[in-house]
N, C-alpha and C positions, 0 to 999 in steps of 0.2 A: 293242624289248626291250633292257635297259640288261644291260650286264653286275653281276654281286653283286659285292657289297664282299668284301677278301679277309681270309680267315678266319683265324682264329690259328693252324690249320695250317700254312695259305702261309706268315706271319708268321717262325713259326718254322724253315719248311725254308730259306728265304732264309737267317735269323739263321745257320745252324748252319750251311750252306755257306760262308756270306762268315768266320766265325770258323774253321773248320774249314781253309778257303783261308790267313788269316792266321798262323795258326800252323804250318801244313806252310813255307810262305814263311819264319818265321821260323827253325824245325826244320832246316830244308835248307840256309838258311844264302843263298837266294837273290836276297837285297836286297843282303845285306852278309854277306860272311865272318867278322865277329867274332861276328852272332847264333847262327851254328853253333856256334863254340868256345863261345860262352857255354853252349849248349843241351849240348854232350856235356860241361862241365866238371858240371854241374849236373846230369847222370843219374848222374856219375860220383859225386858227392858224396854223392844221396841214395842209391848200393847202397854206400858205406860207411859212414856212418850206423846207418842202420838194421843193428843187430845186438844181441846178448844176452849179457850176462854173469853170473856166478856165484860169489860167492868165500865161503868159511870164514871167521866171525869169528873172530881169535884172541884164547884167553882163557887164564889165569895156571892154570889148572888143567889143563890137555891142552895141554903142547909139542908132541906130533906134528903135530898140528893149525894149528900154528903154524909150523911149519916144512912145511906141507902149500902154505898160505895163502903164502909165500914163494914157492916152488918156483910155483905157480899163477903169480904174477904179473911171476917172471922168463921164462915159456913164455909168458904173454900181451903182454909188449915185443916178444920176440923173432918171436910170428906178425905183431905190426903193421907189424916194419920187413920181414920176408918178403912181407908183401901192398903195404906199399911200394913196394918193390922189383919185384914183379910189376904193379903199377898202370904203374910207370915203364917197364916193358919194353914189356908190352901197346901205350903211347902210344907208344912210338917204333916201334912193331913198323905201327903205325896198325890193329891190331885192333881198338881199342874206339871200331867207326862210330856213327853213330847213324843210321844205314840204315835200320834194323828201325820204329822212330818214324816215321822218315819215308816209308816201303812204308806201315802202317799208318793214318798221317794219310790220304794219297793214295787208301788203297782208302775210307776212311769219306768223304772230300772227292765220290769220283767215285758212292758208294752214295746219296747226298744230291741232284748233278748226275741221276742216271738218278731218282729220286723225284721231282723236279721236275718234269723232262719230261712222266713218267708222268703227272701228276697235272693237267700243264695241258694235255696231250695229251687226258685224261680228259673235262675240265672241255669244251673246244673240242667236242666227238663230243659231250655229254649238251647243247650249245646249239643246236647244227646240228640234232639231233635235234629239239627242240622251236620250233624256228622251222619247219622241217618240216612239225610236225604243226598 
């Protein structure tokens, strides 16, 4: 009895462990110390980014509103150089790890590794059984 071809299942627990593996290695920073920095500049980048703004058109008929639309947008310099400022403290302070990414990767990497086993542990028991029988 020949062993069966392996299924797009296998196929893909393979794929998703071996990428899953590739990128914790890159995330961690543990080829090379610059893919770290790269990887925390670039969480860093996309949670300032993304965000929402709001302003009052001003028009010739409603001054308050225009001097509203002013006021708005000198309070909006001032929080960018205040998160600035906080961005730069955070990185010297070394609080913003990218840990959490890479605990994360790790558990999905090792939830993939125990799937694996599982499945060819399974597979091994369901042939034993039928050479058996």
């Amino acid at each position: 009895m020949h062993l069966q071809q392996d299924s797009n299942y296998h196929r893909f627990l393979r794929t998703a462990a071996l990428l899953c593996a590739l990128v914790l290695a890159f995330e961690s920073g543990l080829v090379r110390e610059s893919t770290k920095d790269i990887s925390k500049q670039t969480h860093l980048y996309l949670a300032n980014v993304i965000g929402m703004s709001a302003a009052v058109q001003p028009n010739e008929l409603n001054q308050i509103t225009a001097e509203l639309t002013k006021k708005e947008r000198e309070l909006a310099a001032r929080e960018a150089a205040l998160r600035e400022r906080e961005i730069t403290v955070e990185l010297s302070t070394g609080m913003g790890d990218s840990s959490t990414a890479t605990y994360i990767l790790s558990s999905v990497l090792f939830i993939l590794l125990i799937l694996i086993l599982l499945n060819y542990t399974l597979d091994y028991l369901r042939l034993r059984e039928l050479r058996n029988a």
